[in-house]
C-alpha positions as CSV (number, residue, x, y, z in Angstrom):
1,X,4.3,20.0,12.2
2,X,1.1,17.9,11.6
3,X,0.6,14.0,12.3
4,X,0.1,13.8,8.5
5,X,3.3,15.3,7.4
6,X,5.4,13.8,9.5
7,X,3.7,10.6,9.3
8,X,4.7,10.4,5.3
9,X,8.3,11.3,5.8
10,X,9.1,9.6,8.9
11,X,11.1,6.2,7.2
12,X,12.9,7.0,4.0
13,X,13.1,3.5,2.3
14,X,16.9,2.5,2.0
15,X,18.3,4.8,4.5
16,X,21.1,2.5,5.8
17,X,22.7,4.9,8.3
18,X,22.1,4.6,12.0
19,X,19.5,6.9,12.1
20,X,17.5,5.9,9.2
21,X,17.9,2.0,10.7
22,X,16.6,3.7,13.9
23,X,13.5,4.8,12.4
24,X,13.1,1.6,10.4
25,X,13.1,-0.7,13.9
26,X,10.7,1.8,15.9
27,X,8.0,2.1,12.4
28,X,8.3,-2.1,12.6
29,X,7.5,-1.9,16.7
30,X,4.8,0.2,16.2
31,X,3.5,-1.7,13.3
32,X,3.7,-5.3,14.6
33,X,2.2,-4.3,18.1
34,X,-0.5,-2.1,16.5
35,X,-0.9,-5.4,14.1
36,X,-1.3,-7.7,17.1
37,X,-3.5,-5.9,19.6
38,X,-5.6,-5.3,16.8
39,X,-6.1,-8.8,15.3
40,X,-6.8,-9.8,18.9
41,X,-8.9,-7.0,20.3
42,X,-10.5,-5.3,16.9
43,X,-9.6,-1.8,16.3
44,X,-12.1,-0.4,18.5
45,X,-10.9,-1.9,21.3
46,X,-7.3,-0.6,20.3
47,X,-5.5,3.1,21.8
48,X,-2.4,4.8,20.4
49,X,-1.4,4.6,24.1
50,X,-1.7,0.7,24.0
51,X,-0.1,0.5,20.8
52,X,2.8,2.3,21.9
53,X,3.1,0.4,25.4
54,X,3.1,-2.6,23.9
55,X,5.8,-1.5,21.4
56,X,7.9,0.3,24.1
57,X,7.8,3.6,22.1
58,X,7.0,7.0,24.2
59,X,3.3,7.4,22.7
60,X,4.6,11.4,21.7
61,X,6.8,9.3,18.7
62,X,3.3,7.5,17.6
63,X,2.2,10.8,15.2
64,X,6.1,10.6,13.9
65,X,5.7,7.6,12.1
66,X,1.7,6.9,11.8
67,X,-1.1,8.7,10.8
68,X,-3.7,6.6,12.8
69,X,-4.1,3.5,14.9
70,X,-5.9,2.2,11.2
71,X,-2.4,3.7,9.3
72,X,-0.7,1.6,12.2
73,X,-2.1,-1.4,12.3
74,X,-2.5,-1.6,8.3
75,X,1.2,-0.9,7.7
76,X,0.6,0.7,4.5
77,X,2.9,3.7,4.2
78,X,5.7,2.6,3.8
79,X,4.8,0.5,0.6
80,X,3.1,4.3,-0.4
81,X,6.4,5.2,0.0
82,X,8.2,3.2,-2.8
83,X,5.2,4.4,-5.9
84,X,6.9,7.7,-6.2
85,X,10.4,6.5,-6.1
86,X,12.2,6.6,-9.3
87,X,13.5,3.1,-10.3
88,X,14.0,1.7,-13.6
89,X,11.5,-0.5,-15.1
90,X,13.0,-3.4,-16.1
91,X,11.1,-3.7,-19.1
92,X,11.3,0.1,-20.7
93,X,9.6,-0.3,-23.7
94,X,6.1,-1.8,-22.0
95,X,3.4,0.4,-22.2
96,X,2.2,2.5,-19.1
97,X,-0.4,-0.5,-17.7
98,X,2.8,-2.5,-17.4
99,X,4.9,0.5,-15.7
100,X,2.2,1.1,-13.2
101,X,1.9,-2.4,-12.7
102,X,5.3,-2.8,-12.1
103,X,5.3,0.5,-9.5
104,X,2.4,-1.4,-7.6
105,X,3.7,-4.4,-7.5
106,X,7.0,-3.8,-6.3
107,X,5.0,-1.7,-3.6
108,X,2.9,-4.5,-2.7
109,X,5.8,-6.8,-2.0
110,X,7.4,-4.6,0.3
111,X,4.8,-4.4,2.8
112,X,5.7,-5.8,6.2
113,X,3.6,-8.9,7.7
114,X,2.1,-9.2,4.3
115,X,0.1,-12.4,5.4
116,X,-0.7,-10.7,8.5
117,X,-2.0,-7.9,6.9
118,X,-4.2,-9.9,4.8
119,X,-5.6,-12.3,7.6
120,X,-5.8,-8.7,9.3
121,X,-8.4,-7.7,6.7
122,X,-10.4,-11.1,6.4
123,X,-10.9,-11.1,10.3
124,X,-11.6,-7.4,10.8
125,X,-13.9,-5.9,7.9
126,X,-13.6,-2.0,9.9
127,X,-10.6,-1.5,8.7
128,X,-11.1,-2.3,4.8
129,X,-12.3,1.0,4.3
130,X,-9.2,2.2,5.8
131,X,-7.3,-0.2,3.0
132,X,-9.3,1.0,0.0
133,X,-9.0,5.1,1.6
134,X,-5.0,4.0,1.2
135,X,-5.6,2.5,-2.6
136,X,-7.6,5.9,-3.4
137,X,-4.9,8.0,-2.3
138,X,-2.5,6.1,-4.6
139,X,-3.8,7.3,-7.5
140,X,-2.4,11.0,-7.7
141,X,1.3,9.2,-7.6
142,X,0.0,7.0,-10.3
143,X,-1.5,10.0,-12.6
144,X,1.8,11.6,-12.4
145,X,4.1,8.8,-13.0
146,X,1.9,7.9,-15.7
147,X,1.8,11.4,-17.3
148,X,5.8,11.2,-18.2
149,X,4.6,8.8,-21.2
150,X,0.8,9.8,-22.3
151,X,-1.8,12.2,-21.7
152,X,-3.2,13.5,-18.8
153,X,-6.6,11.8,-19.5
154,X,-5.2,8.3,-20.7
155,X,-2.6,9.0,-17.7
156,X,-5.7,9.1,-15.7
157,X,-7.5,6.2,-16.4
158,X,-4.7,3.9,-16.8
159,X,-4.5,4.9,-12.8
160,X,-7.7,3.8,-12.2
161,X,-7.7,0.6,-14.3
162,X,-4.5,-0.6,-12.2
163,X,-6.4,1.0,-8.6
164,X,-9.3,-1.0,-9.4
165,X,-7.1,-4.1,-10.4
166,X,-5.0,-3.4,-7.1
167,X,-8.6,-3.5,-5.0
168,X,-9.8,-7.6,-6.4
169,X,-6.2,-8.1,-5.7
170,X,-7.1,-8.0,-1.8
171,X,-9.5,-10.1,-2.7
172,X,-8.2,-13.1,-4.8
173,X,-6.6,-15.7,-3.2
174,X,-2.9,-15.3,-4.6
175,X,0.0,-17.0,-2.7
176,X,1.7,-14.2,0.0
177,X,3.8,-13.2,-0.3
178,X,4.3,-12.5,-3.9
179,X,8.1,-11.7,-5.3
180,X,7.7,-8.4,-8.2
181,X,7.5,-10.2,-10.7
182,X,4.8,-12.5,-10.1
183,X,2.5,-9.7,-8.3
184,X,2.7,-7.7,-12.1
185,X,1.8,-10.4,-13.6
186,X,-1.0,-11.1,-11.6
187,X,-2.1,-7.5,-11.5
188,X,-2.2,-7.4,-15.6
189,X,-3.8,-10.5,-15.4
190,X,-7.1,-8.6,-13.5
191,X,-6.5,-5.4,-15.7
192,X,-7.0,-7.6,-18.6
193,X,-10.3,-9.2,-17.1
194,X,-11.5,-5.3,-15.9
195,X,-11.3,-4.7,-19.6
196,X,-12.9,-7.6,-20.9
197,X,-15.7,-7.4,-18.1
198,X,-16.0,-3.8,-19.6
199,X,-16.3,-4.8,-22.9
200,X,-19.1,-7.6,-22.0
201,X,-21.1,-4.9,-19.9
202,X,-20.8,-2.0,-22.8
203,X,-21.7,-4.9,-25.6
204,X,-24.8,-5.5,-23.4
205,X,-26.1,-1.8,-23.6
């Protein structure tokens, strides 16, 4: 089996048996020492071998959980994890930019060392194109989630409005980290600025 593929089943989010717990504690290991060395060395500076020494972890496990030292030291699949899992909104009758919002945000809240993560980002510019890689490859869950309530091309570009909404996320200072609630708001917040910046520019042609 590849890296990749076991890389994106390795935690299954709400597993509460001792193996699934398991799995949960050696992801977090890998994660928190791949987020340290990292932040203190820079990425380049950073093995897989390090990584898992300093998490304790047989460097064989590494490709079980992680993609990448980038995947690693991000943290970012297991919020992935959560966009395609079925959950009800709470709100049914929104429309499908508040359903994707929702999805996102609820992913967004559940990533590990959230703060970390973000001081991660400010203090080591390699690895944002790793982050915006990891918003890109959201957007096929999105499309398809989407789908269940409009049409393929509205599906589409409500993905990419939220993606692009998702991306000045990173970039706005909004308290961390954010409970579901208040991350959907903020996100419809910058959808609704996307589209009014959108209508300025096209007004201007």
């Amino acid at each position: 089996m590849t890296p990749e593929a076991t890389a994106r089943g390795a935690v299954a989010l709400g597993d509460t048996s001792h193996r699934g717990r398991k799995k949960l504690r050696v992801w977090q290991q890998l994660h928190d020492a791949a987020l340290r060395l990292t932040l203190t060395n820079g990425l380049a500076d950073v093995t897989v071998q390090q990584i898992c020494h300093e998490a304790d972890v047989a460097p064989r496990t590494f490709f079980n959980y992680f993609q990448s030292k980038h995947d690693a030291a991000l943290g970012l699949n297991l919020a992935r994890a959560l966009i395609g899992t079925p959950e009800p909104h709470p709100s049914p009758d929104d429309g499908v930019l508040d359903e994707l919002c929702f999805v996102v945000a609820r992913a967004l809240t559940r990533i590990p060392n959230h703060t970390r993560t973000r001081a991660l980002l400010a203090r080591r510019p390699e690895l944002k194109n790793a982050a915006l890689l990891w918003t890109a490859s959201l957007h096929t869950e999105l499309v398809t989630l989407a789908e269940r309530r409009t049409t393929p091309a509205a599906a589409r570009l409500s993905a990419l409005i939220v993606l692009a909404a998702l991306v000045e996320f990173g970039h706005r200072p909004f308290p961390t980290p954010p409970d579901v609630s208040t991350a959907k708001e903020q996100l419809l917040r910058l959808v609704d600025e996307l589209q009014a910046a959108s209508q300025s520019l096209s007004s201007c042609n």
